[in-house]
N, C-alpha and C positions, 0 to 999 in steps of 0.2 A: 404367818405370812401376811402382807400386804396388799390391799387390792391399790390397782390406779382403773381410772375411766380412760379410756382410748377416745378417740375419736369418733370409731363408730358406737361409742355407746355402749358395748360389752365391755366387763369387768375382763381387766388382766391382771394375772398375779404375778406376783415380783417372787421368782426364784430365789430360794436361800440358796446358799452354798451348799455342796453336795458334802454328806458325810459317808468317809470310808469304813464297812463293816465287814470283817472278813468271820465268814462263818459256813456251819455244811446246811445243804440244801434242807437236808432233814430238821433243822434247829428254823430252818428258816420257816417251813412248813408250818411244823409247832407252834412258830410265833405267832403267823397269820390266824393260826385256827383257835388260838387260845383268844384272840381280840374279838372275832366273829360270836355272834349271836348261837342259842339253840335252834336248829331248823334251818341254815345259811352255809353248814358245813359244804354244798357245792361250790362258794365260791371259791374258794383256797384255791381249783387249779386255776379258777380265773383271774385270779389276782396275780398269781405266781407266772401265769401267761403273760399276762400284760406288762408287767416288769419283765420280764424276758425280749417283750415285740419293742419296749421303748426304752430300751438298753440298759433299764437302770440294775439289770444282773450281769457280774462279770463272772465268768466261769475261770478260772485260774489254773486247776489242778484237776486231773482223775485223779480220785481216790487211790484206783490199784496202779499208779504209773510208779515205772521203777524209778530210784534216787540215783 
């Protein structure tokens, strides 16, 4: 990513393009927790929250929904 200077002084970043990952929540987990540190295993629901509160998770499907 890019930073630019604003006006007031704080750094802002230039969004890339969003990329589409279609995957189960469970894989998703996994991935977070395989990145994190020994002893930070907490974070995972925090992360997995806040991608939840800033929309960046689309929920698409239940699992058990009929076809």
């Amino acid at each position: 990513m890019k930073r630019r200077r604003g006006s007031s002084g704080h750094s802002q970043w230039i969004s890339r393009p969003r990329i589409r990952i279609r995957t189960t929540m469970f894989d998703l987990i996994k991935a977070i927790d395989d990145e994190i540190k020994t002893g930070e295993e907490v974070l995972v629901p925090l992360v997995v929250l806040h991608m939840m509160k800033t929309g960046l998770l689309k929920f698409i499907d239940h699992p058990n929904a009929q076809k």
